[in-house]
Backbone as numpy.savetxt, mean C-alpha at the origin, in Angstrom:
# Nx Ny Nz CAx CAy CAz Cx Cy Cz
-26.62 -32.75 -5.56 -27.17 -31.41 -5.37 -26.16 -30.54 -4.61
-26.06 -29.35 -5.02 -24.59 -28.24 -4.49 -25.61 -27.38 -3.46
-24.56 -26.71 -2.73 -25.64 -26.28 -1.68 -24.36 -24.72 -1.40
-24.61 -23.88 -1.49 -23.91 -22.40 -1.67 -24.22 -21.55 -1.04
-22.69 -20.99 0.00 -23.30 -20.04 0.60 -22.38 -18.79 0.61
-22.70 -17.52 0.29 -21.85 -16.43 -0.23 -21.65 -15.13 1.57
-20.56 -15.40 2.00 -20.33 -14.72 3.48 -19.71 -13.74 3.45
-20.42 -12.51 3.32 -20.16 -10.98 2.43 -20.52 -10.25 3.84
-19.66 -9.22 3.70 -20.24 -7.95 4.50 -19.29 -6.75 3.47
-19.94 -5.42 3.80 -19.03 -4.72 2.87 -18.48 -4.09 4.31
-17.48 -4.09 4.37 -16.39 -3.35 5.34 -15.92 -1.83 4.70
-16.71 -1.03 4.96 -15.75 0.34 4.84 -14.66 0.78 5.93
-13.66 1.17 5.42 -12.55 1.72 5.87 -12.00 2.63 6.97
-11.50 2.85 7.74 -11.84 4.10 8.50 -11.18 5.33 7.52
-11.63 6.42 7.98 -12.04 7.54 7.42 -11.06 8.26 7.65
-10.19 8.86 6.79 -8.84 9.62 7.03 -9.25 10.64 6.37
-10.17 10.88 6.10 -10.67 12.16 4.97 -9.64 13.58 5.64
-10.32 13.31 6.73 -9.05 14.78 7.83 -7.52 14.79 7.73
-7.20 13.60 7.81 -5.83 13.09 7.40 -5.09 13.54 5.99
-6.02 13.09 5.29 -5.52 13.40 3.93 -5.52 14.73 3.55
-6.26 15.38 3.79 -6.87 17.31 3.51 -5.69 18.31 4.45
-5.61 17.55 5.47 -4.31 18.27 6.45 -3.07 17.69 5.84
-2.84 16.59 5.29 -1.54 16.71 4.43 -1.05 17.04 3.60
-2.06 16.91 2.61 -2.08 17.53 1.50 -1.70 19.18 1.31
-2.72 19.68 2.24 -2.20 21.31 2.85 -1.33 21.67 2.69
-1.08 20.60 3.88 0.61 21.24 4.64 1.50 21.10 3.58
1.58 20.09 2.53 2.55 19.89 1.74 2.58 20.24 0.40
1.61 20.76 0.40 1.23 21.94 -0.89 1.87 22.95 -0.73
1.84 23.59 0.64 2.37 24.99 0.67 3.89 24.68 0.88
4.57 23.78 1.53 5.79 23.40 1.98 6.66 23.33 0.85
6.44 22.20 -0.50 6.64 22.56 -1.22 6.93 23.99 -2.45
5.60 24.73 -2.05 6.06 26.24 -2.75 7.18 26.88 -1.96
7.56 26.91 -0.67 8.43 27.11 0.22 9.58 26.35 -0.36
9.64 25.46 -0.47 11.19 24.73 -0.52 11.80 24.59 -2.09
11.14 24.72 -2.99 11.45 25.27 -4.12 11.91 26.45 -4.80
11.38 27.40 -4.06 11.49 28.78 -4.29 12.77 28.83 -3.23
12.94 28.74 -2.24 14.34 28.72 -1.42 15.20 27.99 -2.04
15.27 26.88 -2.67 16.28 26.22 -3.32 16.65 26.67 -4.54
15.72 27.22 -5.02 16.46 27.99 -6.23 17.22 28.81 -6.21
16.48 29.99 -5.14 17.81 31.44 -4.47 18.87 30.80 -4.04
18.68 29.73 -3.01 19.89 28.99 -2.51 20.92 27.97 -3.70
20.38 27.89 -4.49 21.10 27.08 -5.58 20.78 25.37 -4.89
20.41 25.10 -4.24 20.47 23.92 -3.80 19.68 22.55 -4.04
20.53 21.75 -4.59 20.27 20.50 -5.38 19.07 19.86 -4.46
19.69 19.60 -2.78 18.85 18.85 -2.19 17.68 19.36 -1.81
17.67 20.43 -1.85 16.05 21.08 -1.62 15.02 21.61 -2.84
15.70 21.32 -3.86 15.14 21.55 -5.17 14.29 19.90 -5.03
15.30 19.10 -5.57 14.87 17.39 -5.39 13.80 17.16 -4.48
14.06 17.92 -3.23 13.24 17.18 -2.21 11.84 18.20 -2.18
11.84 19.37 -2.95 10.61 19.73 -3.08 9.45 19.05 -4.28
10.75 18.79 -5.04 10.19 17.80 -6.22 9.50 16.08 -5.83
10.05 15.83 -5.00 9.88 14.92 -4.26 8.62 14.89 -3.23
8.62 16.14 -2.70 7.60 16.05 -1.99 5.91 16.54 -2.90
6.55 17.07 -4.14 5.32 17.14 -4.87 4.75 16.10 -5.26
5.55 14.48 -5.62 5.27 13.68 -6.43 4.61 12.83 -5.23
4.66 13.18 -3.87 4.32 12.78 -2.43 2.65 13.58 -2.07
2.29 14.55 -2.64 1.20 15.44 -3.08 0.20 14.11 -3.86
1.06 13.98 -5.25 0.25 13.40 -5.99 -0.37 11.86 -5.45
0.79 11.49 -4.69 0.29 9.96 -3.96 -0.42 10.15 -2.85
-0.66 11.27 -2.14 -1.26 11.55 -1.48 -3.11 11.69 -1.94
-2.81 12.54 -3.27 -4.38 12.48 -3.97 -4.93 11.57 -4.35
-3.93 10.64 -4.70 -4.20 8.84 -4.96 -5.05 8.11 -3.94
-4.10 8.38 -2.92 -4.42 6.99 -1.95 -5.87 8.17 -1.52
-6.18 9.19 -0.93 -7.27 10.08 -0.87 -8.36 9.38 -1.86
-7.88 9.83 -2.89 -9.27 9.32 -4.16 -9.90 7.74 -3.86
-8.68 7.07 -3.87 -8.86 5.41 -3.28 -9.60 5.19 -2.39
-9.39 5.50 -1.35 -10.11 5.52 -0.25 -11.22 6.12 -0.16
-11.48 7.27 -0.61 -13.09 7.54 -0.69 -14.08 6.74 -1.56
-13.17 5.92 -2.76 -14.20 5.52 -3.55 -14.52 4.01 -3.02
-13.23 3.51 -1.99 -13.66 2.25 -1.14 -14.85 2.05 -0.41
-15.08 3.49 -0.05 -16.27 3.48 1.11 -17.68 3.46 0.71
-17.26 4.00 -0.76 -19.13 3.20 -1.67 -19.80 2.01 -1.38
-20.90 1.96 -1.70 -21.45 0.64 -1.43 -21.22 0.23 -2.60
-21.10 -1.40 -2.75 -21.72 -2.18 -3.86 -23.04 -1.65 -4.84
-23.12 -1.73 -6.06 -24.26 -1.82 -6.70 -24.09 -3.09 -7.64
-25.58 -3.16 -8.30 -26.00 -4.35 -9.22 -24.74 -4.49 -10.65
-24.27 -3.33 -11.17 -22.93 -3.20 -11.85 -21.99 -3.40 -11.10
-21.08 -3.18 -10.84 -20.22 -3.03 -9.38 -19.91 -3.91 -8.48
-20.85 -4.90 -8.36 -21.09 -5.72 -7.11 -20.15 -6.04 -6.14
-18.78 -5.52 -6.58 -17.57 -5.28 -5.25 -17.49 -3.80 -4.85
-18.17 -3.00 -5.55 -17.70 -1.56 -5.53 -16.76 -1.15 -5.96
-16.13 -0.28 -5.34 -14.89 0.53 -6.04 -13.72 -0.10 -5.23
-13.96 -0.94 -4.22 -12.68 -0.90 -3.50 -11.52 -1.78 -4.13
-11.03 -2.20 -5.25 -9.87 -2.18 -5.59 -9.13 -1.38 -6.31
-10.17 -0.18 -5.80 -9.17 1.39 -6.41 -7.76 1.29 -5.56
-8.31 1.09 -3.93 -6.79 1.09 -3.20 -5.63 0.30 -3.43
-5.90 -0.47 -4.42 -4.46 -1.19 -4.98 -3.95 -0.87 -5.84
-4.60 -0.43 -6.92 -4.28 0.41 -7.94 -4.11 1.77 -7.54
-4.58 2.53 -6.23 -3.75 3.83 -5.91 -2.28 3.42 -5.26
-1.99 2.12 -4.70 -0.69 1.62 -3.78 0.24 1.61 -5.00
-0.13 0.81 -5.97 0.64 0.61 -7.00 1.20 1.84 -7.54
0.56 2.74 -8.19 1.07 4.09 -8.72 1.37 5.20 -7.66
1.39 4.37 -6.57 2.02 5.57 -5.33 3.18 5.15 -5.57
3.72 3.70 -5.66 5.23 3.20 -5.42 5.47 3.68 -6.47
4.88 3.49 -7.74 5.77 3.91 -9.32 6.32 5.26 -9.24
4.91 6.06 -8.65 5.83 7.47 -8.50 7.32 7.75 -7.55
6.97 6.98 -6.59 8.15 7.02 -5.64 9.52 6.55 -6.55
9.13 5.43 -7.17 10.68 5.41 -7.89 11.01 6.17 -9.32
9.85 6.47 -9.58 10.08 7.97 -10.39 11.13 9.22 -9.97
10.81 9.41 -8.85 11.04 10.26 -7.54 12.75 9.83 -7.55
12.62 8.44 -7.38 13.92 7.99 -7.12 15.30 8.43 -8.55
14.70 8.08 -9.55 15.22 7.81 -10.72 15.62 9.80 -10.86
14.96 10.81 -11.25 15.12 11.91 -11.33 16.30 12.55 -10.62
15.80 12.31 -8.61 17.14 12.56 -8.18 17.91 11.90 -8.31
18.34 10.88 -8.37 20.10 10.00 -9.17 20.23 10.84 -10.17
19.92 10.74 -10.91 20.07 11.50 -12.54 20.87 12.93 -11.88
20.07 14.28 -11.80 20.59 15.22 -11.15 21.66 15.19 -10.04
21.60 14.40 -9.71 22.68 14.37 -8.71 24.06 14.16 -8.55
23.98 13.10 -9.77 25.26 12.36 -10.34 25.96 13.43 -11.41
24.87 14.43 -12.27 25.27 15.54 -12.61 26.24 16.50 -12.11
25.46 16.81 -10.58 26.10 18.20 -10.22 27.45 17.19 -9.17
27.61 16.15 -9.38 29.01 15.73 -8.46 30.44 16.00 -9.42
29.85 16.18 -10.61 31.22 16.56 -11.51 31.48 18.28 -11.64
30.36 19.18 -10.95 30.49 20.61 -10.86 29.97 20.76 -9.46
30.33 20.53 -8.25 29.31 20.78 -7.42 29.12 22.47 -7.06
27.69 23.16 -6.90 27.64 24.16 -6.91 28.15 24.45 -5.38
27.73 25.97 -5.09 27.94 26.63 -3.73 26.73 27.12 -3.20
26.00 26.53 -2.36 24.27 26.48 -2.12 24.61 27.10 -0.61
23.66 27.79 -0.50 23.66 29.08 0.98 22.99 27.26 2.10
24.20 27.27 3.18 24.13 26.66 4.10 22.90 26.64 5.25
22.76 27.88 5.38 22.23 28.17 6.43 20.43 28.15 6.04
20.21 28.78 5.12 18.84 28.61 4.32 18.04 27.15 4.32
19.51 26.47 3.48 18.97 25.09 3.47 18.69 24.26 4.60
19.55 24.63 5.69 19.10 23.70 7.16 17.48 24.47 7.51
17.54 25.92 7.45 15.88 26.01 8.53 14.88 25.75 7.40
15.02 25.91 5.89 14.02 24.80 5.21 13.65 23.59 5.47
14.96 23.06 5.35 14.54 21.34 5.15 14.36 20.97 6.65
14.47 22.05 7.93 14.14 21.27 9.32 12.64 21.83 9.49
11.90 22.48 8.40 10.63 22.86 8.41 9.84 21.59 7.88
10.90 21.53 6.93 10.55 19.84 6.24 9.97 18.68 6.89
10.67 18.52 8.37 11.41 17.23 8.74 10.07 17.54 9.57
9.62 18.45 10.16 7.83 19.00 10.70 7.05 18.73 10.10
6.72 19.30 9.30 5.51 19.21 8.45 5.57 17.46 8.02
6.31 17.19 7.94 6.13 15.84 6.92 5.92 14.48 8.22
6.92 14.68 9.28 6.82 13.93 10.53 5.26 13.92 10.99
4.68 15.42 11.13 3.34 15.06 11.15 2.34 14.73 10.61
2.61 14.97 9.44 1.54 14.12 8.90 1.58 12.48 8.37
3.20 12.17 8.30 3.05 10.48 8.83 2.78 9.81 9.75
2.52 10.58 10.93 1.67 10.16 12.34 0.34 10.35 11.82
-0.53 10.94 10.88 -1.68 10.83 10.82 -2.20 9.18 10.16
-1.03 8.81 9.29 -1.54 7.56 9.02 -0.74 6.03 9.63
-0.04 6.30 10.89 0.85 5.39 11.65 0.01 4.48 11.74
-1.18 4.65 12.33 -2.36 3.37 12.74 -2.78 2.46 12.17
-2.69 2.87 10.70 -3.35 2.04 9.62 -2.24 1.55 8.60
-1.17 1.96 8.82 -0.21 1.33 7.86 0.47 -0.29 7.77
-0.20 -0.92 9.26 0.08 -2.41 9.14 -1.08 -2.82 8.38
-2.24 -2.45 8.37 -3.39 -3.32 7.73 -3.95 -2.56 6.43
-3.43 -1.74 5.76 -4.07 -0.86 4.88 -3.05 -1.41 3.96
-2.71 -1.17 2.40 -1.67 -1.09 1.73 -1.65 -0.01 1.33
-2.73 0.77 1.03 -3.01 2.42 0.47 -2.54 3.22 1.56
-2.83 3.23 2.86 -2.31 3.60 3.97 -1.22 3.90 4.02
-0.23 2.77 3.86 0.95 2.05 3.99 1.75 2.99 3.15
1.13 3.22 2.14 1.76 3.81 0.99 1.93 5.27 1.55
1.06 5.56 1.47 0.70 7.61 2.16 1.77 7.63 3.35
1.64 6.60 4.22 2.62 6.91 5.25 4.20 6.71 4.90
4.79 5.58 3.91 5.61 5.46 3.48 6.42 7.02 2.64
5.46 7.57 2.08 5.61 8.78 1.41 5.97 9.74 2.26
5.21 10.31 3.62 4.99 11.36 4.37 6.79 11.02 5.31
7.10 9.22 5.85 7.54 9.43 6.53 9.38 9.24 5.59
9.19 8.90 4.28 10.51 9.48 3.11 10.80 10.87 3.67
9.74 11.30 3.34 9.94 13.02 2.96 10.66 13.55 4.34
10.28 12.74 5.60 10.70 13.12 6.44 12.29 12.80 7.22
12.50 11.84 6.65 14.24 11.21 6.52 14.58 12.68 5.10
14.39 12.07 4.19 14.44 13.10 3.24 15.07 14.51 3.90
14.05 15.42 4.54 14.57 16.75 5.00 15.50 16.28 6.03
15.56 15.21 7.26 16.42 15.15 8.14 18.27 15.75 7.21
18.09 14.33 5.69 19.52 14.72 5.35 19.68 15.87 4.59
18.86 16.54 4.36 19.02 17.61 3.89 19.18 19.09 4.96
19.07 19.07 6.19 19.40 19.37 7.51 20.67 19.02 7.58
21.19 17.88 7.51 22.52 17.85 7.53 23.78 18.25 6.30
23.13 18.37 5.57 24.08 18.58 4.41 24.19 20.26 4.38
23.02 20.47 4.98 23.38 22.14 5.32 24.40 22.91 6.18
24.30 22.01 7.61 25.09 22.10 8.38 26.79 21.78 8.15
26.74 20.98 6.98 28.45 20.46 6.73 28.93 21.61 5.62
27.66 21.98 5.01 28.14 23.18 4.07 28.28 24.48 4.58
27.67 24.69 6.06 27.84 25.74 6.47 28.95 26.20 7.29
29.27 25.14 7.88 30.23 24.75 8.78 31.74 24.34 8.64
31.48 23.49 7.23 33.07 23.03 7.09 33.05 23.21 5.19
32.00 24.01 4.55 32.37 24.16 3.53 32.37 23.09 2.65
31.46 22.00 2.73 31.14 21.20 1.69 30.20 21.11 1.02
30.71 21.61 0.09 29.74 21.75 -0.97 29.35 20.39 -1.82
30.52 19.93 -2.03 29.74 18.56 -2.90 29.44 17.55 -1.90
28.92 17.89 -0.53 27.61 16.83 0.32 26.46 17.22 -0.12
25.86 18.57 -1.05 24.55 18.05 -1.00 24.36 17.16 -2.29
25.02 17.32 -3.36 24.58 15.98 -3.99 24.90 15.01 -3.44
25.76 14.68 -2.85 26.13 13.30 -1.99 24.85 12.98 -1.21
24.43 13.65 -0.61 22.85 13.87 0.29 21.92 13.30 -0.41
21.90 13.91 -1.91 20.54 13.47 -2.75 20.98 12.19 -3.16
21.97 11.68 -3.39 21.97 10.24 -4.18 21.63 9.17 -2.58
21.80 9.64 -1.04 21.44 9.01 -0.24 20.25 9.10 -0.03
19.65 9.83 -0.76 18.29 10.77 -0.25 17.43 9.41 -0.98
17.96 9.01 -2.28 17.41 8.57 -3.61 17.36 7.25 -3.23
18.62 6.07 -2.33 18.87 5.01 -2.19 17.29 5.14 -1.04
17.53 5.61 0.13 16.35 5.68 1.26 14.92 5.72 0.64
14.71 6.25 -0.44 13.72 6.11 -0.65 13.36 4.67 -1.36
14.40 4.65 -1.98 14.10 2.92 -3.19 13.96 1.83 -2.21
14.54 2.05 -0.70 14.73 0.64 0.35 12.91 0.83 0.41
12.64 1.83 0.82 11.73 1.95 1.49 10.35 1.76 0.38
10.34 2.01 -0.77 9.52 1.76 -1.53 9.16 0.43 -2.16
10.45 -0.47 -1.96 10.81 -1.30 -2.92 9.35 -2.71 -2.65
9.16 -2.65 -1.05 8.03 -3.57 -0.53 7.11 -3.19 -0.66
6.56 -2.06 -0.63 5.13 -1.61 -1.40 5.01 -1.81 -2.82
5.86 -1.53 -3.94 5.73 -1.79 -5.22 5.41 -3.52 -5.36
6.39 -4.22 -4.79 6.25 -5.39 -4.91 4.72 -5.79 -4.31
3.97 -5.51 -2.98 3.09 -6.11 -2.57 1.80 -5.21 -3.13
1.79 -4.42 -3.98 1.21 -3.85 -4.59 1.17 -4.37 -6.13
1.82 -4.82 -6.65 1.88 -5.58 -7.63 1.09 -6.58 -7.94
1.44 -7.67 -6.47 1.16 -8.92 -6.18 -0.56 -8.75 -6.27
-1.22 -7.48 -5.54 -2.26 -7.90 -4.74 -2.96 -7.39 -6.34
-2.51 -6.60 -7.63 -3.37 -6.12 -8.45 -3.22 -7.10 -9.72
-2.17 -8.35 -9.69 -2.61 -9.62 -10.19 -3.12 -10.84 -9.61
-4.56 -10.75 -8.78 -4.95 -11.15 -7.31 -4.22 -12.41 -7.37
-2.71 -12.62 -6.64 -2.14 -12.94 -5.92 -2.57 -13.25 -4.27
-2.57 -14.27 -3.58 -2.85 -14.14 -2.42 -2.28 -13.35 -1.39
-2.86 -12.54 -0.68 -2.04 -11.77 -0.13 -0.92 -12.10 1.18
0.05 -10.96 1.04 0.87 -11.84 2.42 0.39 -11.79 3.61
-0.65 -11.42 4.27 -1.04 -11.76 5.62 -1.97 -13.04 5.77
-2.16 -13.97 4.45 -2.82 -15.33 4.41 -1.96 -16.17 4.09
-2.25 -17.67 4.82 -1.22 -18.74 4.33 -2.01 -19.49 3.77
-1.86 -19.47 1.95 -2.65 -20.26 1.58 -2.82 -21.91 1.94
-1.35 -21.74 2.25 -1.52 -23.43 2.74 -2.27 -23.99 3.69
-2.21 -23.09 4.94 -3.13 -23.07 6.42 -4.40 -23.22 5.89
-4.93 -21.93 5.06 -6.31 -22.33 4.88 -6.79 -23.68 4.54
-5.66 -24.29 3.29 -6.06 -25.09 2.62 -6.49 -26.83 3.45
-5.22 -26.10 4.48 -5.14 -27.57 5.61 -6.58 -27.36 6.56
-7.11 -26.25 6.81 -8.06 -26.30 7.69 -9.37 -26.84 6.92
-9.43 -26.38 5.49 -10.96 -26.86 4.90 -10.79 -28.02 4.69
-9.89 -28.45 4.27 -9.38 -30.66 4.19 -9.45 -30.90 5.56
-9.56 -29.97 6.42 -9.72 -31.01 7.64 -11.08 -31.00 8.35
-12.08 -30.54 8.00 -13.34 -30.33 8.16 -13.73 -31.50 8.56
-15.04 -31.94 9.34 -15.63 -33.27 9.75 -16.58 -32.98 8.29
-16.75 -34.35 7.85 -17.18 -34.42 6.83 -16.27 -33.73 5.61
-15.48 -33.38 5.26 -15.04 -33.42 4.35 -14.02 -34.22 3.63
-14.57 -35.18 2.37 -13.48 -35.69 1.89 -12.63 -35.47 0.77
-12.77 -34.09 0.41 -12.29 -33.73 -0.80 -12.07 -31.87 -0.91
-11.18 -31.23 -1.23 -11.63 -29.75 -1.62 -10.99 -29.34 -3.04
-11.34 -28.76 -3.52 -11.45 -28.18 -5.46 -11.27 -26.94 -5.20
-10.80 -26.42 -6.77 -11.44 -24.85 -6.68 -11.24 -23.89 -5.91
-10.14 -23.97 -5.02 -9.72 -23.27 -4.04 -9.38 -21.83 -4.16
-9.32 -20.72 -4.52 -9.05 -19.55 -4.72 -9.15 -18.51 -3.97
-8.24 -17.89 -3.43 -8.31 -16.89 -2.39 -7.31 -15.43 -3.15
-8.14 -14.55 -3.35 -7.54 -13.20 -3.76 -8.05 -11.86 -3.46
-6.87 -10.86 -3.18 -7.55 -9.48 -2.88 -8.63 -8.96 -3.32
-9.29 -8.46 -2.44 -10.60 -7.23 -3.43 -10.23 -5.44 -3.29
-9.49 -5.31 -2.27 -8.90 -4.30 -1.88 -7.63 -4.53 -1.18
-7.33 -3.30 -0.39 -6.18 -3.73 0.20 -6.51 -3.70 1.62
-7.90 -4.36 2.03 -7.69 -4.57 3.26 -8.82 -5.40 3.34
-9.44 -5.94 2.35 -10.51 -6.75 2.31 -10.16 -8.17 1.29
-10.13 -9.29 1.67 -9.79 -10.72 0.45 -11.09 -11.43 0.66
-11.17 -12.43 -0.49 -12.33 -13.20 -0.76 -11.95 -14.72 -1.00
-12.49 -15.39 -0.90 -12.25 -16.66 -1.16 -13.32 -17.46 -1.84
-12.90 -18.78 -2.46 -14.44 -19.67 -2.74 -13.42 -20.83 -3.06
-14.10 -21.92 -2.64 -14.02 -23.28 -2.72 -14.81 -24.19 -3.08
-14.76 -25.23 -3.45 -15.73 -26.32 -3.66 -15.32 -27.45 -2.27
-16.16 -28.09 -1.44 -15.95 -28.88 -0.52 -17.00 -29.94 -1.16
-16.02 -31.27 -1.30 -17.17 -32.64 -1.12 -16.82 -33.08 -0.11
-18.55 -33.44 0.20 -19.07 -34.02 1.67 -19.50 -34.92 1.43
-19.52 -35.89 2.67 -20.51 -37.27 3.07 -20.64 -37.31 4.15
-22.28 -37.26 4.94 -23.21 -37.16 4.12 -22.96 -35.02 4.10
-23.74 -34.25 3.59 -24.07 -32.66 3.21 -24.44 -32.44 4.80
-24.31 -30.93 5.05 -25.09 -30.93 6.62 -26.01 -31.07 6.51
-27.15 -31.14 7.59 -28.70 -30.53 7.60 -28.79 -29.45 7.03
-28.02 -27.96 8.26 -28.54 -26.97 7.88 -27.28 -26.09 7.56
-27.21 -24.61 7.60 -26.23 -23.93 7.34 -25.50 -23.75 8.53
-25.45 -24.28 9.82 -24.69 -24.00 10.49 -23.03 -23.89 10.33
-22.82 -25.35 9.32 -21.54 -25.92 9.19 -21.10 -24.44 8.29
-21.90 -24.06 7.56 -21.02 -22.86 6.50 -21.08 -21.40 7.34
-21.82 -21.72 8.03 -21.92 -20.52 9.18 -20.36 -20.44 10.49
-20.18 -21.35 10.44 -19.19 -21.37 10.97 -17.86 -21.57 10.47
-17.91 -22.11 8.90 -16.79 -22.05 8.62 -16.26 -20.56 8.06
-16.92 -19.74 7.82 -17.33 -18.53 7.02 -16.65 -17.33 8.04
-17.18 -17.79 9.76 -16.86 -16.90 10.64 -15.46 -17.07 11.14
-15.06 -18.69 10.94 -13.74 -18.93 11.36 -12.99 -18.54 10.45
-13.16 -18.33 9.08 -11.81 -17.71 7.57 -12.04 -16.26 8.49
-12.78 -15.75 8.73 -12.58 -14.66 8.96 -12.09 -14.24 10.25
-12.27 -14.61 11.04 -11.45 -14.37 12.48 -9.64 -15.12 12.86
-9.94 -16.02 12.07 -8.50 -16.85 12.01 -7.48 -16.41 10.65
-7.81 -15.77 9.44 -7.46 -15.86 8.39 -7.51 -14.40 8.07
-8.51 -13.82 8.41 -8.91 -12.01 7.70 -9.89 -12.13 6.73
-10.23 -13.18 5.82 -10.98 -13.72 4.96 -12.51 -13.04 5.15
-12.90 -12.34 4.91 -13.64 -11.64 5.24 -15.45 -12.17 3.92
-14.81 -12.97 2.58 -16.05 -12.32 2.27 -15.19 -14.14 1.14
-16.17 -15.15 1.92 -16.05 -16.46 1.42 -17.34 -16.98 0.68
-17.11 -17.43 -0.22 -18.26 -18.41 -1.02 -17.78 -19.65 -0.92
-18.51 -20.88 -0.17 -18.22 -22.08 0.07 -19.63 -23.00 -0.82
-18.94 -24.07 -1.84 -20.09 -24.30 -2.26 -19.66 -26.04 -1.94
-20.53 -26.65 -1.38 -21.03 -28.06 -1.16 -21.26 -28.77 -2.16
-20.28 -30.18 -2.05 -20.57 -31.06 -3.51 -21.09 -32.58 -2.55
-21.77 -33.69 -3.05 -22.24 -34.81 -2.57 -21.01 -35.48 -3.11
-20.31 -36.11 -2.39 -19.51 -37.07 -2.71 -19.55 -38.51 -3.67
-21.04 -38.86 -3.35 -21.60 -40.35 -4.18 -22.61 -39.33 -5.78
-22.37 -38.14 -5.74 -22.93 -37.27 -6.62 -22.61 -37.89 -8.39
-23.23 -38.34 -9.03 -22.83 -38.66 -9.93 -22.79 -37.70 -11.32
-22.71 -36.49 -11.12 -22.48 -35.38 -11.69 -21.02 -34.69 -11.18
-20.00 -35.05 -11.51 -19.02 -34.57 -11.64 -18.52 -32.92 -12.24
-18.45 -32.52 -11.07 -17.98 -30.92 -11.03 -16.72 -30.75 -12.08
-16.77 -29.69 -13.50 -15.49 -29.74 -14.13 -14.59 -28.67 -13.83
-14.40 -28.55 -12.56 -13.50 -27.40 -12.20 -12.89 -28.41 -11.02
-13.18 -29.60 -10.67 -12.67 -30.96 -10.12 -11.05 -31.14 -10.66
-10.58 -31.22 -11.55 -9.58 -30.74 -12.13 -8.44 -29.77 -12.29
-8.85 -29.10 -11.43 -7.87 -28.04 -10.80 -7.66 -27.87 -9.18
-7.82 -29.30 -8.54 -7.87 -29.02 -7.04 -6.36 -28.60 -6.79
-5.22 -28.38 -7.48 -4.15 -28.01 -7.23 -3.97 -26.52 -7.08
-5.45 -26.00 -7.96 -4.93 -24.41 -8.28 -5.05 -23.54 -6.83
C-alpha cells in the first residue's frame, strides 16, 4: 500500500509592479531622447545604444508581464498557474539581448571602414543622462536578482544599458577632445562584447530551467544522499526535481520503507527540511512497502 503526500504552498513573488512602471518610463522617454540626438549628432554609439535600450523596454515588458502572471493563483486547469511565464520571459529577455548584441557588431564593423564625424560634446551629456536613468532603475531590481531569474534578467538589462552609456560618455570625450572619431565605433563593438559577457549566463540558465533541468541553486546529488539516508529507508526511485518558475522548484520521489511510518510526521518533516535546506519548496513524496509484492514500474529508473 503507497501512502502520498503532496507539500505545496503557492509562493507569490514580491511585487515590483512600481519597479517595472518607473523603468519602463524612464526608458521610454530616454530612448526618444537618445535617438533623436544621435541622429543630429551622426552618432553610431548613441543610435545603437538607444536601440539597445529599446530592446531593454521590451525585456522589461517581459519580465513585467511574467511576473504579474506569477502572482495568480492556481486553478483546476492550471494547477501550477502561470508561474513558468518567468522563464520563458528570462529566456527571450537574453535572446533579445543578443539580438541587441548581433545588430551593434554588424553596424559597427561597418562604419570602422568610413568612420563618421559625430558632435562630441552632445554625445557625452546624452549618454551621461543614460548612465542615470538606467543606474537607477537597476537598483530597483538589485534585491532580487540573486533569487529571481526574471529579476536577474531586468536587472542585467537596466545595469548593460548602464556600462553601455558609461562608454559612450567616453567615446565622446576622446572625440571631443583629441578628435577621434573612429572610437565611437570602437565603443560599440565594446559596447556589444559587454553585453554578450553579461548575457551569456542568463541565456544559458534560462535555457536550462525551460527544459526542467535542475536548477543551479540545488545539488541534485545532496538531495539524493539525504532521502537514501532517511531512517527507514531502503531504497529511492523516481527521483525528479525541476523548475516551476524561476524562483519556485518541485520535486517527487518514490521512497521504499520498512516498516511505513504510523503517521505523517516522517513526510512532514521531510517536506519542511527540502525546503529549508534545499529551496524545494513544493515536494510529492510517495511511500512504497518494501516486502510489497506489487512492484512499482517506474522502479526502473532509480538512476533518472
Amino acid at each position: 500500500m503507497n501512502r502520498e503526500v503532496n507539500h505545496r504552498h503557492h509562493h507569490a513573488p514580491p511585487d515590483y509592479n512600481r519597479a517595472f512602471a518607473v523603468g519602463v518610463a524612464l526608458n521610454v522617454g530616454f530612448v526618444v531622447v537618445e535617438a533623436y540626438y544621435g541622429f543630429i549628432s551622426d552618432s553610431l554609439a548613441l543610435i545603437t545604444d538607444a536601440g539597445h535600450n529599446l530592446s531593454d523596454v521590451l525585456g522589461l515588458l517581459l519580465a513585467w508581464g511574467a511576473a504579474a502572471l506569477a502572482r495568480k493563483r492556481p486553478s483546476p486547469r492550471r494547477t501550477y498557474g502561470f508561474s513558468r511565464a518567468t522563464i520563458i520571459a528570462s529566456l527571450f529577455s537574453g535572446l533579445l539581448l543578443m539580438g541587441a548584441v548581433g545588430a551593434i557588431g554588424w553596424e559597427a564593423v561597418g562604419r570602422l571602414m568610413e568612420p563618421p564625424q559625430p558632435a562630441g560634446k552632445t554625445i557625452m551629456i546624452v549618454a551621461a543622462i543614460g548612465v542615470v536613468i538606467n543606474t537607477v532603475t537597476a537598483l530597483f531590481f538589485v534585491s532580487g536578482k540573486d533569487h529571481d531569474l526574471n529579476i536577474r534578467g531586468a536587472f542585467l538589462h537596466m545595469a548593460a544599458d548602464a556600462v553601455v552609456s558609461l562608454g559612450v560618455v567616453v567615446s565622446g570625450a576622446l572625440i571631443l577632445f583629441y578628435g577621434m572619431n573612429w572610437i565611437d565605433p570602437v565603443i560599440s563593438l565594446v559596447i556589444a562584447a559587454v553585453i554578450f559577457l553579461s548575457t551569456w549566463g542568463l541565456l544559458r540558465d534560462s535555457l536550462n530551467l525551460a527544459v526542467d533541468a535542475v536548477p543551479r541553486s540545488v545539488d541534485p546529488e545532496a538531495v539524493r544522499e539525504y532521502l537514501n539516508n532517511l531512517p527507514g529507508v531502503t531504497a529511492l526511485h523516481d527521483l525528479h526535481i525541476w523548475p516551476m518558475s524561476t524562483t519556485d522548484t518541485a520535486l517527487t520521489a518514490h521512497l521504499v520503507m520498512s516498516p511505513l511510518p504510523e503517521d505523517d510526521k516522517f513526510l512532514n518533516d521531510v517536506a519542511h527540511h527540502l525546503a529549508d535546506r534545499f529551496t524545494i519548496n513544493h515536494a510529492t513524496i510517495q511511500l512504497e512497502r518494501q516486502e510489497s509484492d506489487v512492484i512499482c514500474h517506474q522502479s526502473v529508473h532509480c538512476a533518472d
